[in-house]
C-alpha positions as CSV (number, residue, x, y, z in Angstrom):
1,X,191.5,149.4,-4.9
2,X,194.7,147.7,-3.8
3,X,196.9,149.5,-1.7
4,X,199.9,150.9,-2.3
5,X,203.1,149.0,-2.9
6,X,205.8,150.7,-0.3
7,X,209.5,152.2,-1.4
8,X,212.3,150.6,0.0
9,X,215.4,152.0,-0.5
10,X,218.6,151.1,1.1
11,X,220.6,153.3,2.8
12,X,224.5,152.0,3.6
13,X,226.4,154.1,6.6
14,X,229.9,153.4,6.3
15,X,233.2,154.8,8.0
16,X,236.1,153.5,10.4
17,X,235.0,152.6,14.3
18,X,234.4,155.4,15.7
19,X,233.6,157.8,13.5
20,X,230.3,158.8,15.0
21,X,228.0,156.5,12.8
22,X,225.7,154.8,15.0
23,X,225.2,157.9,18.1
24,X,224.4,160.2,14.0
25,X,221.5,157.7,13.2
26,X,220.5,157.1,17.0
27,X,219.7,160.9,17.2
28,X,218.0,161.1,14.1
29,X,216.0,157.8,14.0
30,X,216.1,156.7,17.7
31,X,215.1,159.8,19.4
32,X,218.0,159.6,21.6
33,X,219.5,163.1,22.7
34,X,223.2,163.6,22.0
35,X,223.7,162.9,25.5
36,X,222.5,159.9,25.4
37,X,224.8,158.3,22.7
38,X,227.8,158.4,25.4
39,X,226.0,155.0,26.4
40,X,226.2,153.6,23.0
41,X,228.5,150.6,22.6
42,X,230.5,149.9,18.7
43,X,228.2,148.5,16.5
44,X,229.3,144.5,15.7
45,X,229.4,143.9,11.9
46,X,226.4,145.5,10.7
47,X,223.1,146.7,12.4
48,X,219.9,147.2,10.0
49,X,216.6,148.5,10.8
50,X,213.9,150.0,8.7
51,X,212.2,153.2,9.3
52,X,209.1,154.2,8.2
53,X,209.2,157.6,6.5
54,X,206.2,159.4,5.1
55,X,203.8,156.4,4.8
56,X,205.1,154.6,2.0
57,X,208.8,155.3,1.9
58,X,210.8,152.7,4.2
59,X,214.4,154.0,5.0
60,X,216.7,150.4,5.3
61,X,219.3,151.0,7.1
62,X,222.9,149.4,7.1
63,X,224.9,150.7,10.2
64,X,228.2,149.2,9.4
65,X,230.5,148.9,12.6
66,X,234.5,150.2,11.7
67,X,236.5,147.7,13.3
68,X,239.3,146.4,11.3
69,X,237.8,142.7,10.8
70,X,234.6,143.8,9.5
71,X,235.9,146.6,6.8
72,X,237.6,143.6,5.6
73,X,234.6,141.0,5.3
74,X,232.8,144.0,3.7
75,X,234.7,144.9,0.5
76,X,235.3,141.2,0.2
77,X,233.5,138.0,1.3
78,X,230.3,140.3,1.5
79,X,231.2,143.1,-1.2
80,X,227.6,141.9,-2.9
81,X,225.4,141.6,0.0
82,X,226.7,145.4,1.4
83,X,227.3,147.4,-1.6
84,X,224.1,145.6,-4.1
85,X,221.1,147.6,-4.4
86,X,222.0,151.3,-2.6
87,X,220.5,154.0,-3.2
88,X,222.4,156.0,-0.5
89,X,225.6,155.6,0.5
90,X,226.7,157.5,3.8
91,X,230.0,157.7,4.2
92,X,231.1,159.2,7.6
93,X,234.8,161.2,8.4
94,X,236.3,161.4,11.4
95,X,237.0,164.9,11.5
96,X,239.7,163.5,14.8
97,X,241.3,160.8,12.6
98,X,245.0,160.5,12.8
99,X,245.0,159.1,9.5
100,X,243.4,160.7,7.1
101,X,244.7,159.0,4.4
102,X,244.0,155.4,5.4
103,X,240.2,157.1,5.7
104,X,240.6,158.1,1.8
105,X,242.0,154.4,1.3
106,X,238.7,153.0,2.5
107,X,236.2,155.4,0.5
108,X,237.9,154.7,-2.6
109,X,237.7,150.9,-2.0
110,X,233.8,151.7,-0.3
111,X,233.2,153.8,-3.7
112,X,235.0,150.6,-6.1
113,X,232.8,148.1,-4.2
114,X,229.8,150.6,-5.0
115,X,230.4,151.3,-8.6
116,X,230.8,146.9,-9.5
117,X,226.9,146.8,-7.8
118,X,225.1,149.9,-7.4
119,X,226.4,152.3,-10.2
120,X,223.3,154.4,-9.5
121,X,223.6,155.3,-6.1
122,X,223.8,158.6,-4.8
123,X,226.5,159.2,-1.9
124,X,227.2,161.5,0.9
125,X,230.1,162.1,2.7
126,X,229.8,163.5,6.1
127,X,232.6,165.5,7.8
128,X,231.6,164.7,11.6
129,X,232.7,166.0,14.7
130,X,232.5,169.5,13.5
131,X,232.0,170.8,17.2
132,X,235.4,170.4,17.9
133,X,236.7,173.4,15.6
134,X,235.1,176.5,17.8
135,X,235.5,179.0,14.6
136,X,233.4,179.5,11.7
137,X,235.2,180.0,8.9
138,X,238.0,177.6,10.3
139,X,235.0,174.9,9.7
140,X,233.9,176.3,6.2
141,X,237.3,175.9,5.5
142,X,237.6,172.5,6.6
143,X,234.7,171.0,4.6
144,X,235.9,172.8,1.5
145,X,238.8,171.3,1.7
146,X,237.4,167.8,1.8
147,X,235.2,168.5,-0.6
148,X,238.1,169.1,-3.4
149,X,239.5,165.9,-1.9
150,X,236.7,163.8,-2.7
151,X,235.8,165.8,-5.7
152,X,238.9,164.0,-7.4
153,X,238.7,160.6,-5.8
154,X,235.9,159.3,-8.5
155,X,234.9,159.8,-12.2
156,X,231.0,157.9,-11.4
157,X,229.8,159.4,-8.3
158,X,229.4,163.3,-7.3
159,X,229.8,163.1,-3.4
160,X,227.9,166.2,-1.7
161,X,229.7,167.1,1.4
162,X,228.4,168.4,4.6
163,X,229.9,169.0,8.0
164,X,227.9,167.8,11.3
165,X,227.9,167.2,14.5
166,X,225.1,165.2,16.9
167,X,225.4,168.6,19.3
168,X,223.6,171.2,16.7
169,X,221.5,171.8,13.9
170,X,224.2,170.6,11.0
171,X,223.1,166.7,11.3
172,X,219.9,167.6,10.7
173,X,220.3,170.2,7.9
174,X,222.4,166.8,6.2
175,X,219.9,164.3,6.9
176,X,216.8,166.4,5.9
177,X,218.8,166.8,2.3
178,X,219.7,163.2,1.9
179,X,216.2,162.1,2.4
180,X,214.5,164.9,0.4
181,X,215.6,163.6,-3.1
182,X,214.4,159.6,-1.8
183,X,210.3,161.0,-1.4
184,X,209.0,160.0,-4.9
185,X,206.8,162.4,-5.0
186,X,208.6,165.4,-3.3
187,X,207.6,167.8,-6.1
188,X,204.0,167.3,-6.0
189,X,204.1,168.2,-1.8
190,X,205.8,171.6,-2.6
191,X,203.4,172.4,-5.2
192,X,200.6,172.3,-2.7
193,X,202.8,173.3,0.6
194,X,202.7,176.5,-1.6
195,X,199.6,176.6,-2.5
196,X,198.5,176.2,1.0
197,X,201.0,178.9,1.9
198,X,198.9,181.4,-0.2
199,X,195.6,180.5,0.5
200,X,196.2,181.0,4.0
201,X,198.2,184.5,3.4
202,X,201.4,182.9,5.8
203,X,204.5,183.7,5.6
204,X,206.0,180.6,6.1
205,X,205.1,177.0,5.9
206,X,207.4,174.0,6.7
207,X,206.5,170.1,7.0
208,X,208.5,168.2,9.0
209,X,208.4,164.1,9.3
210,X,206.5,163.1,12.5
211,X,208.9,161.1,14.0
212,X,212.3,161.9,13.2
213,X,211.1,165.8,12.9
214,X,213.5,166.2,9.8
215,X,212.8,169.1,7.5
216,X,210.6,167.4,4.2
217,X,210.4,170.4,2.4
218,X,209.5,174.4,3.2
219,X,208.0,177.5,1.7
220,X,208.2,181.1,1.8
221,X,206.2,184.4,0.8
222,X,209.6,186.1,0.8
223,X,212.9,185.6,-0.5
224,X,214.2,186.1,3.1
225,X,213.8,182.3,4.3
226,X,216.1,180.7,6.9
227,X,216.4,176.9,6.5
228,X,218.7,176.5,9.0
229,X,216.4,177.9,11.5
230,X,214.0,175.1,10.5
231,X,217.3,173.1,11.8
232,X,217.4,174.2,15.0
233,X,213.3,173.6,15.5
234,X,214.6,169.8,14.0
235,X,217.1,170.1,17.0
236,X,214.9,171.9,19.4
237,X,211.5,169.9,19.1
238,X,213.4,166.5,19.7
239,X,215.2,167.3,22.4
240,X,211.9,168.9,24.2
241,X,210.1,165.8,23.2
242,X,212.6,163.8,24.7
243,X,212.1,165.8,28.1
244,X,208.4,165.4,27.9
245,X,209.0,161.1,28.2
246,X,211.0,162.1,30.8
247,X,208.7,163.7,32.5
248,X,206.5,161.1,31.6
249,X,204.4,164.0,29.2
250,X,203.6,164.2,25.9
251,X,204.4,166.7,23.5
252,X,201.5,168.1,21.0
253,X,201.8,171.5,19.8
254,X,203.2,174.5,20.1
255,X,202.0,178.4,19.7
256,X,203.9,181.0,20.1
257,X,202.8,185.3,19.7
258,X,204.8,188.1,19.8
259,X,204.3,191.4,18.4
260,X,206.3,190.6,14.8
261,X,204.9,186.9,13.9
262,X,202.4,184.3,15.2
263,X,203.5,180.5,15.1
264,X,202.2,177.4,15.2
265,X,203.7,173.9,15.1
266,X,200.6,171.5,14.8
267,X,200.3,167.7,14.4
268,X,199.1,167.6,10.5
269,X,198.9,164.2,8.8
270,X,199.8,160.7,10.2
271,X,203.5,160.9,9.5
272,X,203.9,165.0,9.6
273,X,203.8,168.1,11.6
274,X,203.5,171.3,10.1
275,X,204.6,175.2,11.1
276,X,203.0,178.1,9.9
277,X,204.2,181.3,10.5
278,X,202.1,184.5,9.9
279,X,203.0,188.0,10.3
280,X,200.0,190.1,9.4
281,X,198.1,190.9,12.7
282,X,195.0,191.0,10.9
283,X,194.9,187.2,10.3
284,X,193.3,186.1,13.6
285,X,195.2,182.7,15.0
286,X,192.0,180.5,15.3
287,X,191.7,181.3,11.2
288,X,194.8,180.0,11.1
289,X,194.0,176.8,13.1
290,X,191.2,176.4,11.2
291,X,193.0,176.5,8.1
292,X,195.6,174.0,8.7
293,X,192.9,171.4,10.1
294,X,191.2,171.9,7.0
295,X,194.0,171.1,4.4
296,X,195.0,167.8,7.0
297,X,193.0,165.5,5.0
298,X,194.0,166.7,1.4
299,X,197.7,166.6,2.5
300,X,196.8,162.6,4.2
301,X,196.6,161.7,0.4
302,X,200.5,163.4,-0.6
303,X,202.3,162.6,2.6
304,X,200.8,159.4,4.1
């Protein structure tokens, strides 16, 4: 039997200098901590790399640097080369920007460019630096209001919005949804995520991707789920895994028991981890162990 033939999809991260694109996809694809990206440099023209995501889904990535000269060579000389063949375009806001109209100048061209060579593409625009507006509603507020911006600023494309920053949660609740709908075969996963989910009496079930730990899809007995506590384990698990190199460790799994839940986050297939969260005391945690090791290799067949 021949093997599989791989998905590559292009993914195109565009914005002025600055804007946060390259320390965004460091922390998400680089396992760098937010921390970290202080040390990054500007990216010079464009930077691509290709990331493996769920066995046969390859992410390739275009980090375009902001500067000026480049934006230029990019909606012109290279208009073909950037903008042919997306499937994602990522278009990042400087939430600091002094200028946010010369930032709505450059989508439109970005989305002009887009529509001449990849009509089909689906494109998000991400409001980052969030962190620096301390109040809540102040930064509901402040997406919405972008997001009636761009709402206006094309008849072809339907932007969905999201505000994030690289120091909680938000970037990975935007990156988990951007590449949900690129897994081909997303809706055959849940079917048996909750199928699993029943045999095994849980209460919750999420699969994360092995290596970026983003959210691939989640399941719950109840109507009560949190998926922006899946998030902060996104958030939580890298940065711990980033200690463990550190401390020149290596991180495996994780169980937690307290008197309302049991949890477990277990190494599952070749490119996932899963959690399982069970909240009847009567379910014994080695059953539960047991359980997950064996749906690994039916799961291998879906995810890898």
């Amino acid at each position: 039997m021949s093997a599989p033939i791989a998905s590559k999809k292009k993914l195109v991260i565009m914005g002025r200098s600055g804007a946060g694109k390259t320390s965004m996809r460091s922390v998400i694809f680089a396992n760098h901590t937010a921390n970290d990206t202080r040390r990054l440099g500007a990216t010079i023209d464009v930077e691509h790399s290709t990331v493996q995501f769920l066995g046969e889904l390859n992410l390739n990535i275009w980090d375009c640097g902001g500067q000026h000269k480049y934006l230029d060579n990019y909606l012109n000389e290279e208009k073909e080369s950037i903008f042919g063949n997306v499937e994602v375009l990522i278009y990042v806001f400087d939430l600091e920007t002094t200028n946010k109209e010369s930032e709505y100048t450059l989508y439109d061209d970005c989305l002009r460019k887009l529509s001449m060579f990849s009509k089909d593409a689906k494109v998000y625009c991400l409001v980052h630096k969030m962190d620096k507006i301390p109040d809540p509603d102040q930064k509901e507020a402040t997406v919405e209001a972008y997001r009636r911006a761009l709402a206006k600023r094309s008849d072809l494309f339907h932007p969905e919005v999201f505000g994030t920053s690289i120091w909680d949660p938000t970037l990975y609740r935007a990156w988990s949804q951007i590449v949900y709908r690129l897994v081909p075969n997303m809706q055959i996963i849940e079917e048996h995520l909750r199928n699993f989910l029943q045999l095994t009496e849980a209460s919750e079930v999420v699969l994360f991707e092995r290596e970026t730990f983003l959210v691939v899809c989640s399941t719950s007995a109840s109507q009560n789920m949190h998926p922006d506590n899946y998030m902060s384990i996104s958030q939580g698990i890298k940065e711990y895994r980033s200690a463990c190199v550190h401390m020149q460790s290596k991180f495996q799994s994780i169980e937690i028991t307290n008197n309302l839940y049991t949890m477990f986050i277990e190494p599952f297939t070749r490119s996932t981890y899963i959690l399982v969260i069970t909240t009847d005391p009567e379910i014994e945690p080695a059953v539960t162990k047991a359980n997950i090791s064996a749906a690994q290799s039916h799961f291998s067949k879906l995810a890898d």
